[in-house]
C-alpha positions as CSV (number, residue, x, y, z in Angstrom):
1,X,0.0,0.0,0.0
2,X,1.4,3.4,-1.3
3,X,1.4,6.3,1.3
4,X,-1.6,8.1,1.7
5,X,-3.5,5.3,0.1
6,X,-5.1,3.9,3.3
7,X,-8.4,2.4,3.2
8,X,-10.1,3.9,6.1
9,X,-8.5,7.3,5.9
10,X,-12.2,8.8,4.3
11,X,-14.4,7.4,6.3
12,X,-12.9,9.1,9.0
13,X,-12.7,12.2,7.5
14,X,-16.7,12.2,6.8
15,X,-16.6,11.5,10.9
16,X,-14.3,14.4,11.9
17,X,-16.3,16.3,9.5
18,X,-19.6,15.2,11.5
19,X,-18.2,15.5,14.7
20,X,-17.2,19.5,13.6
21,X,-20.5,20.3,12.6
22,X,-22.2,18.9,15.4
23,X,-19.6,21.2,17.6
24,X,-19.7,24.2,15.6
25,X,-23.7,24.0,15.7
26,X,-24.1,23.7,19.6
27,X,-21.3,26.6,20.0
28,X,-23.5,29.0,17.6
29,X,-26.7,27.6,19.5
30,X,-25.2,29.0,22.7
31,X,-23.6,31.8,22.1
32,X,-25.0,33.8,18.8
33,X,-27.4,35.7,17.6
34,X,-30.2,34.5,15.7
35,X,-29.5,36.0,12.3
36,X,-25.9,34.4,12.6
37,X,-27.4,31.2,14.1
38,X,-29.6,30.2,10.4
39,X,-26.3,30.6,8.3
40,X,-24.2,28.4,10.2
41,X,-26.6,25.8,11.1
42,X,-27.4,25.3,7.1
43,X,-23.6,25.4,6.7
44,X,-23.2,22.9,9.8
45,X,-25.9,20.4,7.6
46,X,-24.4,20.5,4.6
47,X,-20.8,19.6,6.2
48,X,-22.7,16.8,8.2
49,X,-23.9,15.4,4.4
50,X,-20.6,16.1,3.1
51,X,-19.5,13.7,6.2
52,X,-22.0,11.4,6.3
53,X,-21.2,10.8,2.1
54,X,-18.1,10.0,2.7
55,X,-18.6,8.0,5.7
56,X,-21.0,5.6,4.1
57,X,-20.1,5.6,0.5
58,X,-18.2,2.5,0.5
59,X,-21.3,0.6,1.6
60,X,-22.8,-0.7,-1.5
């Protein structure tokens, strides 16, 4: 196996990438203001479906 060619290095990018989102989202909830809170929490989804893709792609 080359370097950098290692199997579950993706999936647990799409975790970290999870994991972040979830964070960033329940920082914002507590400390922000509303009209800052819709922005980041469609930003924070989008990540989490960027993460959960690449969690679960290998799946099929």
């Amino acid at each position: 196996m080359a370097r950098g060619d290692h199997p579950q290095r993706t999936p647990f990018y799409g975790v970290v990438l999870i994991v972040t989102a979830m964070a960033v989202a329940m920082i914002v909830y507590r400390t922000a203001p509303v009209w800052l809170q819709v922005p980041v929490y469609v930003a924070a989804f989008l990540t989490a479906l960027v993460g959960f893709v690449m969690t679960f792609r290998d799946l099929s």
